[in-house]
Biopython code that builds the backbone (N, CA, C, O; Angstrom):
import numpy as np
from Bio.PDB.StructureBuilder import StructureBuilder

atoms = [
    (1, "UNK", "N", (111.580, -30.652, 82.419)),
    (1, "UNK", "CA", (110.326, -31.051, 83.037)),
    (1, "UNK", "C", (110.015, -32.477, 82.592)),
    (1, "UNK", "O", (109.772, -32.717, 81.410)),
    (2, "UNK", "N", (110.022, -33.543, 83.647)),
    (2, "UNK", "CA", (109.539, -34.896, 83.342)),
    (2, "UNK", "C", (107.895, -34.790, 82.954)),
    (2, "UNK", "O", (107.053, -34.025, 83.424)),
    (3, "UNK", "N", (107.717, -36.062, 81.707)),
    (3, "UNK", "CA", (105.943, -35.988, 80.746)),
    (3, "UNK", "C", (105.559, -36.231, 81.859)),
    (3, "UNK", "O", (104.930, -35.199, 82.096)),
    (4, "UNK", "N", (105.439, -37.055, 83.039)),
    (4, "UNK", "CA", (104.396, -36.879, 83.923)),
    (4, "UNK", "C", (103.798, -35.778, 84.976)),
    (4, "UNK", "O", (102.795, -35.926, 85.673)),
    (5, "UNK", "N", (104.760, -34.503, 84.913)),
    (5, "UNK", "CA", (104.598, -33.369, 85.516)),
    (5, "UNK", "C", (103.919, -32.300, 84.281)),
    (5, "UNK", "O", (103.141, -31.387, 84.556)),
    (6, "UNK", "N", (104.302, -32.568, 83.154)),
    (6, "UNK", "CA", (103.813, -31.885, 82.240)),
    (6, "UNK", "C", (102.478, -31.946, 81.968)),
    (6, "UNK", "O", (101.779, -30.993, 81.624)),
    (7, "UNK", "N", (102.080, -33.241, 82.147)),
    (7, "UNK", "CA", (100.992, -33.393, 81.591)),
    (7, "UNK", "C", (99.848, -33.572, 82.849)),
    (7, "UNK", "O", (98.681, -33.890, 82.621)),
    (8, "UNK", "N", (100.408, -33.303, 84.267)),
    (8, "UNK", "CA", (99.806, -32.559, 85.135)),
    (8, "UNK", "C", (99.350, -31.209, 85.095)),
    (8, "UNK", "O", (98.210, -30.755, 85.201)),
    (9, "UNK", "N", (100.185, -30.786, 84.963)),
    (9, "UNK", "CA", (99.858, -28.965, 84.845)),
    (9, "UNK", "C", (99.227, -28.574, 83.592)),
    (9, "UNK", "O", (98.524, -27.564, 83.625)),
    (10, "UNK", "N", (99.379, -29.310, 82.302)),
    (10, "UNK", "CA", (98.356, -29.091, 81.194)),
    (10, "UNK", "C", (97.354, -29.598, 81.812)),
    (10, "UNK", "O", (96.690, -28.592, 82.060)),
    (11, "UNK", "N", (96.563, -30.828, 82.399)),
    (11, "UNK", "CA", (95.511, -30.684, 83.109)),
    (11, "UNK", "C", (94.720, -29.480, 83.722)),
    (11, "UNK", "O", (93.703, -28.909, 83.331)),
    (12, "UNK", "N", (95.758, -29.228, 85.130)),
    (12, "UNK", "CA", (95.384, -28.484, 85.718)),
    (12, "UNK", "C", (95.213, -26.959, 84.963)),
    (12, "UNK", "O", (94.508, -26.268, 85.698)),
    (13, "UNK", "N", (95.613, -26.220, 83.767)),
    (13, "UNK", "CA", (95.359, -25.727, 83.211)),
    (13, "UNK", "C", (94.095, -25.322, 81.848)),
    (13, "UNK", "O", (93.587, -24.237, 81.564)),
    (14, "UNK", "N", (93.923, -26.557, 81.292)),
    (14, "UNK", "CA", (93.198, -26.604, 80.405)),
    (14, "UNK", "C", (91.932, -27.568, 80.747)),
    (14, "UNK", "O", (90.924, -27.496, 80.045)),
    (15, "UNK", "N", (92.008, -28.474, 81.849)),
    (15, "UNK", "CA", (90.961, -29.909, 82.016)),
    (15, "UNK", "C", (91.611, -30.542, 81.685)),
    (15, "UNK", "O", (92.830, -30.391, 81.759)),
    (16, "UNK", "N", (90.757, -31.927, 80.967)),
    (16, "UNK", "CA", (91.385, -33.571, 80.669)),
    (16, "UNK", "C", (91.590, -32.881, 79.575)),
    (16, "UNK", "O", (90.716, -32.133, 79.135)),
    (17, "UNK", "N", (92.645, -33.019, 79.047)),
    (17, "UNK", "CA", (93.646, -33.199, 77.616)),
    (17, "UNK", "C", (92.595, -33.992, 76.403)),
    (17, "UNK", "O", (91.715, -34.768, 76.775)),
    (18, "UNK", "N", (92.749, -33.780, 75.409)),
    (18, "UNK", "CA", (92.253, -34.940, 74.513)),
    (18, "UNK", "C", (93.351, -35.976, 74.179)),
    (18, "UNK", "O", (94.452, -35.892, 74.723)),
    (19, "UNK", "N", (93.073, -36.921, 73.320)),
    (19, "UNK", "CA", (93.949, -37.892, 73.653)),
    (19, "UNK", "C", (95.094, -37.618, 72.523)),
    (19, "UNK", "O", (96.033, -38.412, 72.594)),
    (20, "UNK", "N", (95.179, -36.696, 71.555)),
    (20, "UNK", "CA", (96.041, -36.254, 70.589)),
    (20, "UNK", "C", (96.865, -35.449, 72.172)),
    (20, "UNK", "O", (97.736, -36.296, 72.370)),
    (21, "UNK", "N", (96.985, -34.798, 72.865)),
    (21, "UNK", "CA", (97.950, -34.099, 73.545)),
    (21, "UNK", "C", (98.807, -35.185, 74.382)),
    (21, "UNK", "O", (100.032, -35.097, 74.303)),
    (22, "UNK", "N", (98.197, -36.273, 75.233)),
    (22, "UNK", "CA", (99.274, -36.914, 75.758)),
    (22, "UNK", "C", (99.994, -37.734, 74.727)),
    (22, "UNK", "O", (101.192, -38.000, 74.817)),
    (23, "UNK", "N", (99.096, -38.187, 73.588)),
    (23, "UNK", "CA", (100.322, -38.873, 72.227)),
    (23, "UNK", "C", (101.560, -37.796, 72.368)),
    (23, "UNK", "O", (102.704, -37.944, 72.796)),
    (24, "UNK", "N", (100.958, -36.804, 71.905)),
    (24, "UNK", "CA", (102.077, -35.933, 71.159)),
    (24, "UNK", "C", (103.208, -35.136, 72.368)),
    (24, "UNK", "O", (104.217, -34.476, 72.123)),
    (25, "UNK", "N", (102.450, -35.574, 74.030)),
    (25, "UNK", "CA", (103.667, -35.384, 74.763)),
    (25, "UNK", "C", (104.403, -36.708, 74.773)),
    (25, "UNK", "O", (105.624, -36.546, 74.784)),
    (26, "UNK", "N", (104.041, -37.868, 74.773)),
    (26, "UNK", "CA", (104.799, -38.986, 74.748)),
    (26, "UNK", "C", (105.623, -39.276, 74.176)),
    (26, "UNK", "O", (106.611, -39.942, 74.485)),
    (27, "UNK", "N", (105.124, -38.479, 72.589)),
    (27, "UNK", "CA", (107.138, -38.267, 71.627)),
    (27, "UNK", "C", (107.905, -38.000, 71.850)),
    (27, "UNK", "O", (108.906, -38.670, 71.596)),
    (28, "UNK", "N", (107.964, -36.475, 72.672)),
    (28, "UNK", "CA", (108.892, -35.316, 73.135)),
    (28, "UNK", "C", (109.683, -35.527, 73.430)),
    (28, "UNK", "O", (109.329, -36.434, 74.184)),
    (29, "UNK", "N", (110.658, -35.488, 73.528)),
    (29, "UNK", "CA", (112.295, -35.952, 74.374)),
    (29, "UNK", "C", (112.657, -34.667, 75.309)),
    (29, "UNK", "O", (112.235, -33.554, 74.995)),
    (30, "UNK", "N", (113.205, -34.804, 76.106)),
    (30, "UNK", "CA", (113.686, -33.610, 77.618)),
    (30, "UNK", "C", (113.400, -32.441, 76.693)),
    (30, "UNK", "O", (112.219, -32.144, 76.512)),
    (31, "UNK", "N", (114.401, -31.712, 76.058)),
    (31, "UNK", "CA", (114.008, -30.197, 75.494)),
    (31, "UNK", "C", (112.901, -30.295, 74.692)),
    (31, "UNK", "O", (112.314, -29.233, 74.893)),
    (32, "UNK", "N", (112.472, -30.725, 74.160)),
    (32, "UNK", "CA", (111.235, -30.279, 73.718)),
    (32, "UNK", "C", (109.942, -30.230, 74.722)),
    (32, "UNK", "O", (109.083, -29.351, 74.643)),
    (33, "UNK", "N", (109.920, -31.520, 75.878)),
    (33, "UNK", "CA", (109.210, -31.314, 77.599)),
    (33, "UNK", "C", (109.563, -29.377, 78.446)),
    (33, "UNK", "O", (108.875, -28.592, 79.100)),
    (34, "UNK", "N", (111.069, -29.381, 77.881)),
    (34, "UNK", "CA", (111.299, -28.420, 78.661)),
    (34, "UNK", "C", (110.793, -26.925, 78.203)),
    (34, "UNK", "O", (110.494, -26.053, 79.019)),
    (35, "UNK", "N", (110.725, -26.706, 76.349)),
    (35, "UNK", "CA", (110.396, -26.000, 75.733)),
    (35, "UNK", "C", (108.760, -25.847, 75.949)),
    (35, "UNK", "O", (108.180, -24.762, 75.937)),
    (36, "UNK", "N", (108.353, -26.666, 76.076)),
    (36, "UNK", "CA", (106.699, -27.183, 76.276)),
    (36, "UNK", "C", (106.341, -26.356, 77.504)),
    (36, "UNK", "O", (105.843, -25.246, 77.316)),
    (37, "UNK", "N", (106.523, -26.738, 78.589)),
    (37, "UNK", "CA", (107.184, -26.219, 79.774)),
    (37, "UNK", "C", (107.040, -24.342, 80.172)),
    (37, "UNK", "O", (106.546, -23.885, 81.203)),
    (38, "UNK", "N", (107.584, -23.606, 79.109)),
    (38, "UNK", "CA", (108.095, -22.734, 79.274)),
    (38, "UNK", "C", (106.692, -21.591, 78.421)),
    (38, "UNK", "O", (106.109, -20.561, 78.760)),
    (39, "UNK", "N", (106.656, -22.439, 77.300)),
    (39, "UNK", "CA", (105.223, -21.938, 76.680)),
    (39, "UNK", "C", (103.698, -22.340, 77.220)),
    (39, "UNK", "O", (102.700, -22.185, 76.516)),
    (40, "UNK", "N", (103.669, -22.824, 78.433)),
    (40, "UNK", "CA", (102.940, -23.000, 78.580)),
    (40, "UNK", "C", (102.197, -22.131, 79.351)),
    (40, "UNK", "O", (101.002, -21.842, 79.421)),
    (41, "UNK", "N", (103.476, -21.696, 80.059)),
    (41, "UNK", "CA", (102.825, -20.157, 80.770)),
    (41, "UNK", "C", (102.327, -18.984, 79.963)),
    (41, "UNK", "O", (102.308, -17.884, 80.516)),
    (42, "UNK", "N", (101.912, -19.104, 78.686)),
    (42, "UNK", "CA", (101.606, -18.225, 77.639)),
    (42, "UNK", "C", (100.617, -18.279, 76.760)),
    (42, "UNK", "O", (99.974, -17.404, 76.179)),
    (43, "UNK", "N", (100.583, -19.875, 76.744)),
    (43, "UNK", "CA", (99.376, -20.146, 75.982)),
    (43, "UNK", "C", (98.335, -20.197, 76.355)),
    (43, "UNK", "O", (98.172, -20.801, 77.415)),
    (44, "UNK", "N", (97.047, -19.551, 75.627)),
    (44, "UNK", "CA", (96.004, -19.458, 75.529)),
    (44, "UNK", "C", (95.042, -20.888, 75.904)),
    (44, "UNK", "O", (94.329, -21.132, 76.878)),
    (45, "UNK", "N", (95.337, -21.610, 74.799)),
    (45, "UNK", "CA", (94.722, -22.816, 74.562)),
    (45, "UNK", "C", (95.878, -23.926, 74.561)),
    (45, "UNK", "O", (97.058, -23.587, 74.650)),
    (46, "UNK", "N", (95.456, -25.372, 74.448)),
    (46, "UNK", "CA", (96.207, -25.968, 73.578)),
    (46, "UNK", "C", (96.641, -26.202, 72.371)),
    (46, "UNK", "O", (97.768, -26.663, 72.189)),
    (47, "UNK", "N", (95.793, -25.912, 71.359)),
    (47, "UNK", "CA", (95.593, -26.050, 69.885)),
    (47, "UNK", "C", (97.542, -24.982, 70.161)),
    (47, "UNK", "O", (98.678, -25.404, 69.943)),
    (48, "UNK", "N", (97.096, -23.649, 70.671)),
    (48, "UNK", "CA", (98.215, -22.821, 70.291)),
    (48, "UNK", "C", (99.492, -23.362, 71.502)),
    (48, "UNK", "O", (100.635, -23.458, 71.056)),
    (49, "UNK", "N", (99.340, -23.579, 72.473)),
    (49, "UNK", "CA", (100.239, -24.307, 73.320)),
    (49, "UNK", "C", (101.052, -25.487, 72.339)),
    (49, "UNK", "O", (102.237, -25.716, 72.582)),
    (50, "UNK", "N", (100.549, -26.009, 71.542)),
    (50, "UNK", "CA", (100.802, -27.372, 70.658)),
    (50, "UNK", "C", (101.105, -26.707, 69.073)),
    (50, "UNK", "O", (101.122, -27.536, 68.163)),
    (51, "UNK", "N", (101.351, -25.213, 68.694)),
    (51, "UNK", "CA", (101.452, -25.046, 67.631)),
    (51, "UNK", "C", (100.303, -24.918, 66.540)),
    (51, "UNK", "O", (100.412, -24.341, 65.459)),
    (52, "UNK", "N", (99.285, -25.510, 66.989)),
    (52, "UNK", "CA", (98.039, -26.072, 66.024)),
    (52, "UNK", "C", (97.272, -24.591, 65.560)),
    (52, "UNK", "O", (96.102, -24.564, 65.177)),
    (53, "UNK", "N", (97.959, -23.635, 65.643)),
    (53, "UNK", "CA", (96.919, -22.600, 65.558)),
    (53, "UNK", "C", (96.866, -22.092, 64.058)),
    (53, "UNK", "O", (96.065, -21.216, 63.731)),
]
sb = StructureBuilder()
sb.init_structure("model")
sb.init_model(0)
sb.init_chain("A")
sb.init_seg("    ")
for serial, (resi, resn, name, xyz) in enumerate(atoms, 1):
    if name == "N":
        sb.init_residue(resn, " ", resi, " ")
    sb.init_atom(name, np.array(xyz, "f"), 0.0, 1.0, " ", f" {name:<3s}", serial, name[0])
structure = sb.get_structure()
């Protein structure tokens, strides 16, 4: 999943992102976008989408 599709659908899922979530998608390299991706259909929040829980 390319960061600019990712960080569409975390939108469209959660609202505007805070600005710690698009940093910390901007690191990501392909599998970790793609891993991101896959949990996202699961997570609750972001905090837990992002590990932060």
């Amino acid at each position: 999943m390319r960061m600019e599709n990712l960080q569409k659908v975390v939108t469209k899922r959660f609202g505007t992102p805070p600005e710690w979530v698009s940093q910390q998608i901007g690191q990501f390299g392909t599998e970790q976008l793609e891993d991101l991706g896959v949990r996202l259909m699961d997570a609750g929040s972001l905090e837990e989408l992002f590990g932060k829980v």
